[in-house]
C-alpha positions in Angstrom: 108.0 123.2 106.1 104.6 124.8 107.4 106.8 126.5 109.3 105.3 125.8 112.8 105.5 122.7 114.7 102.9 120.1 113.9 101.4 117.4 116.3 100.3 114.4 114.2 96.5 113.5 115.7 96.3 110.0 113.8 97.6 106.9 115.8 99.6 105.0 113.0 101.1 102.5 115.3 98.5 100.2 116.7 97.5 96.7 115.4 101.2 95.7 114.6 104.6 95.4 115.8 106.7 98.1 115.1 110.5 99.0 116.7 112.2 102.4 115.5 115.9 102.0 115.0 118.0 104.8 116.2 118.9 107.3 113.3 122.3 108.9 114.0 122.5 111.1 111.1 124.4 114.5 111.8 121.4 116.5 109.8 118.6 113.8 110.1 115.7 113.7 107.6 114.5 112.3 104.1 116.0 115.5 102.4 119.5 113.9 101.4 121.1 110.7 101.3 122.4 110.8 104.5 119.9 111.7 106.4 119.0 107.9 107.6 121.7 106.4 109.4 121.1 103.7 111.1 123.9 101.7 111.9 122.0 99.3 114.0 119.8 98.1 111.0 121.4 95.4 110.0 121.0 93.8 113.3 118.0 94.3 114.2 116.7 92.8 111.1 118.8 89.8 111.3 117.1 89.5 115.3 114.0 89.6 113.5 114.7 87.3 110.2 111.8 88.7 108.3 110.6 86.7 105.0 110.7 89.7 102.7 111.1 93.4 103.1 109.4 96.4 101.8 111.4 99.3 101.0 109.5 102.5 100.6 112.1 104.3 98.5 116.2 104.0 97.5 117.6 107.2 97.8 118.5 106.9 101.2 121.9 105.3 103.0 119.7 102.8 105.3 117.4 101.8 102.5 120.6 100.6 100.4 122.2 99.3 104.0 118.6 97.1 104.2 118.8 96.3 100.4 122.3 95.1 101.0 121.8 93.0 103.8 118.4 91.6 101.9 120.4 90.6 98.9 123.3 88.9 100.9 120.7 86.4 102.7 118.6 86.0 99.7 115.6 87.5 101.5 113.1 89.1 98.5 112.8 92.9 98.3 110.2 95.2 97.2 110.3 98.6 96.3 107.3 100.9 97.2 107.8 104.2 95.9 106.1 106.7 93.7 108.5 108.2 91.2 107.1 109.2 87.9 108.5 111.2 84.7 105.6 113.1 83.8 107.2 116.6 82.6 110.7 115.1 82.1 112.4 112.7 80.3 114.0 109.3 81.5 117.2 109.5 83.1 120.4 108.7 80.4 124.0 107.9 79.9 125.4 106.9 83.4 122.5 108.1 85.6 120.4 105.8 83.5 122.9 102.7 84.0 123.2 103.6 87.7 119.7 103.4 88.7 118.6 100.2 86.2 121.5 98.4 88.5 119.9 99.5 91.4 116.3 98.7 90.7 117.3 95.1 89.6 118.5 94.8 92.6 114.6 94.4 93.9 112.6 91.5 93.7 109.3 93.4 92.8 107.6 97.0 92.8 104.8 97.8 94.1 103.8 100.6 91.6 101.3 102.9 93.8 99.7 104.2 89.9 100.1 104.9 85.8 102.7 107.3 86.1 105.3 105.1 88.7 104.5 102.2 86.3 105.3 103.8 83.4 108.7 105.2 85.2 110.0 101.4 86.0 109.0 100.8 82.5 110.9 103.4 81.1 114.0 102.3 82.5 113.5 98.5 81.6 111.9 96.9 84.4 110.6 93.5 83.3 106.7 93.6 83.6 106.5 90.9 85.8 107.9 92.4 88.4 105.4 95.0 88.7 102.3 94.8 90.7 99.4 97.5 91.5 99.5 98.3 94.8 97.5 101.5 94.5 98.0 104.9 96.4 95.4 105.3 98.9 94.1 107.3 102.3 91.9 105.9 104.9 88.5 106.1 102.6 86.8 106.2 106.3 87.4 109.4 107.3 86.6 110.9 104.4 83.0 109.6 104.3 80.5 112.8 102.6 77.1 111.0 104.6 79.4 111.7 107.8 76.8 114.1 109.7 79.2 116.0 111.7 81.6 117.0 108.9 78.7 118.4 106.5 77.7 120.5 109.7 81.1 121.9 110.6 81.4 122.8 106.9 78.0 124.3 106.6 79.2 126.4 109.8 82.7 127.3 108.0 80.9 128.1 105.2 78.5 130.7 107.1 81.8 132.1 109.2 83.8 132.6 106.0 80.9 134.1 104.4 81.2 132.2 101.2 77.7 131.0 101.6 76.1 130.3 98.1 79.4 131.0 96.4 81.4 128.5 94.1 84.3 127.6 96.7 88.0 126.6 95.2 89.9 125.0 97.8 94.0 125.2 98.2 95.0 122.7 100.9 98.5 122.0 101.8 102.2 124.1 102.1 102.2 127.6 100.9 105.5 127.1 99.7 106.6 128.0 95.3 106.4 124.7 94.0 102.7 124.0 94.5 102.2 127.2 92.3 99.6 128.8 95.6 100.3 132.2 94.2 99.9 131.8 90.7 96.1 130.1 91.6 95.5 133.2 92.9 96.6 135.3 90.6 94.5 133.1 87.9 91.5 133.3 90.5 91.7 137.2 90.9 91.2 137.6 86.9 88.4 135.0 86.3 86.3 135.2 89.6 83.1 136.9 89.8 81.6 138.1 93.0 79.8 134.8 92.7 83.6 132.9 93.7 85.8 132.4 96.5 88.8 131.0 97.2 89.9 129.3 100.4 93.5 128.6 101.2 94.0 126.0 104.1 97.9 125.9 105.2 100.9 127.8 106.7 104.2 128.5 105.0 106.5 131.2 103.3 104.4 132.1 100.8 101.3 133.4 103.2 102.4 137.1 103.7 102.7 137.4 99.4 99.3 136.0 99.0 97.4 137.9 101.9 99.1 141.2 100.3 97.8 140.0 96.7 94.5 139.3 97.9 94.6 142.2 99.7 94.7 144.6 97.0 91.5 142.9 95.3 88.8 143.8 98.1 86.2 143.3 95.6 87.1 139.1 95.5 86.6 136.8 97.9 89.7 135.6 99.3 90.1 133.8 102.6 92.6 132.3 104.9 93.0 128.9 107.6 95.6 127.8 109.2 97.5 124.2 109.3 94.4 121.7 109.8 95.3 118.2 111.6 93.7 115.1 110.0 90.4 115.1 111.9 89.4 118.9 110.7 90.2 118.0 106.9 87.1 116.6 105.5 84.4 119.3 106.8 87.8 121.4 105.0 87.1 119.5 101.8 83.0 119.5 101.8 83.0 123.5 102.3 84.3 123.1 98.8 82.9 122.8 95.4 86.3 122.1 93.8 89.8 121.3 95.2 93.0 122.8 93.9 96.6 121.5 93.3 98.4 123.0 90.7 102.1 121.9 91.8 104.6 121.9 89.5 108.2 119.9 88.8 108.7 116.6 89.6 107.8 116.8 93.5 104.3 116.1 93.4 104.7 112.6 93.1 101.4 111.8 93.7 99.3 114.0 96.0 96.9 112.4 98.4 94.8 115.4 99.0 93.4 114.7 95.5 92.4 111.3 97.0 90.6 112.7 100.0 88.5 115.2 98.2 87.7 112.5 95.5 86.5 110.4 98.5 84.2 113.0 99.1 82.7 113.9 95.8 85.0 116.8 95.5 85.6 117.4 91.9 89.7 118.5 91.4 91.8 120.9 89.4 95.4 120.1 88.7 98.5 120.5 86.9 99.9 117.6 84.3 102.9 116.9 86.7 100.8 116.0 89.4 101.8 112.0 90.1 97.7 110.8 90.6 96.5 113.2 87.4 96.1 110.2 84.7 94.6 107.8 87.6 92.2 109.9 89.4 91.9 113.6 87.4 90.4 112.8 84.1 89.3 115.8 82.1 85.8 116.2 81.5 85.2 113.7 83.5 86.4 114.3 87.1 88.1 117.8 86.8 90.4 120.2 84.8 93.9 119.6 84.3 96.3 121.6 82.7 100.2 122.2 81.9 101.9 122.8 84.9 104.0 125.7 83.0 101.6 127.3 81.0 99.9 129.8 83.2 97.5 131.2 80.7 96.0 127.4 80.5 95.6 127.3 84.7 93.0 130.5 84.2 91.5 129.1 81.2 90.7 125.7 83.5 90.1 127.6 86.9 87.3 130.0 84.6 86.4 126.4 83.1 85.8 125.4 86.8 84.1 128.6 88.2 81.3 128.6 85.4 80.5 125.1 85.3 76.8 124.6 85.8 75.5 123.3 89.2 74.8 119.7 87.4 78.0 119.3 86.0 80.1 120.2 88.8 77.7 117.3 90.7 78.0 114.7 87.7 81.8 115.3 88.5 81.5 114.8 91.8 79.9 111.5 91.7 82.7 110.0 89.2 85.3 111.6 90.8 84.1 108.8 94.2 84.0 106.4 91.9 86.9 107.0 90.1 88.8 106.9 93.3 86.7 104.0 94.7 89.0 101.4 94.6 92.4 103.4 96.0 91.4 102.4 99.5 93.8 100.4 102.6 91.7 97.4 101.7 92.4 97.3 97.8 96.2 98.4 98.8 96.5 95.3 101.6 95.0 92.7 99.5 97.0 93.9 96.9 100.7 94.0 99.2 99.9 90.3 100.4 99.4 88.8 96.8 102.6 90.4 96.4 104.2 88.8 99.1 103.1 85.5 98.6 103.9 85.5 94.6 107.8 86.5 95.2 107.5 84.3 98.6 107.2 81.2 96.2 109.0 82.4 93.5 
């Protein structure tokens, strides 16, 4: 959906086993039920006779082929997922029946934050089935003492020519439902020449904004492409505050937030966003506001713009360690207690 093709940098395979089970799906991908197929599944996790499995989401044919099989052998099942209800109310009548047969169907969940928990609340989940395994990024990469990515952001910085400005950062898809175009619209009518605004990304949206930004000369607006993994945290610390203002029920929980929090990178974002009541606490470690209300996105990005230099810092510092403890260690430890609770059961 950037709209290019992208060549993942990171190496997400060593230190385990791993085998990738031919999909066979006509139109293959996570954007409808049947875009995993895999008819081989079944076998190849009877070959491997595994002690429990962790699904990362339901909505898929394989996932309910795997839960099947699970359930038929007696082999425990978690669900990892991160569906929340924050702007919407609980599913009802049959869709509500449906998916509390479904989910019982599990073993335990490992809810990733507040707003997942509260969603397998909602529909009657038993609480001792649930279990924090929080939502995190690789905290090691995004380390702000790391020399080399405060010196490539000092140098973007100076090439952008937002030195000495207050720097709001958008990273991710330009695309309608992360709101990119209505942040810049707020941005264009609170800025000062004091302000700048950097998008990093590709997608649909990028010929609307450069033509809005366009016809505001007198604000700074600038432009990057798609950044791979290794370029994002010099991205982040050439920022004094990071943007996501998504809205609907997509945003399920938004792991950019986590990586500029790892930073010290204070964040604005809407109320729909899935991390907001973990990580995004108002007054605290950023601005949040309604996801629909537009008038309250400038009122927050103004909020943001004219904080003073000490409060935006204060911020900073409980924004890391706010997000401290949402790191792979806290989320392993937490996935093998887990495993060895509903291995005894």
């Amino acid at each position: 959906q950037f709209g290019k093709e992208i060549q993942w940098e990171v190496d997400l395979l060593s230190g385990y086993d791993s085998e990738f089970v031919p999909n066979c799906a006509r139109d293959p991908g996570t954007h409808h039920f049947g875009g995993l197929h895999n008819p081989e599944l079944p076998a190849r996790l009877a070959a491997w006779r595994p002690d429990a499995l962790l699904l990362f989401g339901y909505a898929w044919r394989s996932n309910l082929r795997a839960l099947l099989w699970a359930r038929r052998r007696r082999v425990p099942v978690v669900l990892r997922g991160d569906s929340h209800l924050l702007g919407r109310a609980a599913p009802r009548g049959w869709r509500r029946l449906l998916l509390r047969a479904l989910l019982r169907q599990f073993s335990a969940f490992a809810y990733v934050g507040a707003a997942n928990r509260e969603f397998y609340r909602a529909l009657g989940m038993d609480e001792k089935r649930l279990h924090f395994v929080p939502h995190a990024v690789n905290s090691s990469r995004f380390d702000p003492t790391e020399p080399t990515a405060r010196q490539t952001a000092t140098r973007l910085r100076q090439s952008l020519g937002v030195e000495g400005k207050r720097v709001v950062l958008f990273a991710g898809k330009l695309q309608a439902r992360k709101q990119p175009v209505e942040l810049l619209r707020a941005f264009l009518e609170v800025a000062s020449e004091r302000d700048a605004l950097v998008f990093v990304g590709d997608g649909p949206l990028e010929p609307e904004l450069k033509q809005l930004a366009a016809s505001r000369p007198d604000r700074k607006v600038c432009f990057l492409p798609f950044a791979n993994q290794s370029e994002m945290p010099a991205h982040y610390l050439l920022a004094d505050i990071f943007a996501l203002p998504s809205r609907g029920a997509f945003e399920t929980w938004g792991l950019a937030v986590n990586e500029a929090m790892h930073l010290g990178v204070p964040c604005l974002v809407s109320d729909v966003v899935g991390c907001q009541p973990d990580l995004v606490i108002p007054g605290q470690t950023g601005w949040v506001f309604p996801s629909t209300n537009i008038e309250a996105l400038r009122t927050a990005l103004n909020e943001a713009l004219r904080a003073p230099e000490a409060t935006l810092r204060g911020f900073g510092i409980a924004a890391r360690e706010r997000v401290a403890h949402y790191t792979y260690a806290h989320s392993g430890h937490a996935l093998l207690r887990l495993l060895s609770m509903i291995r005894h059961d």
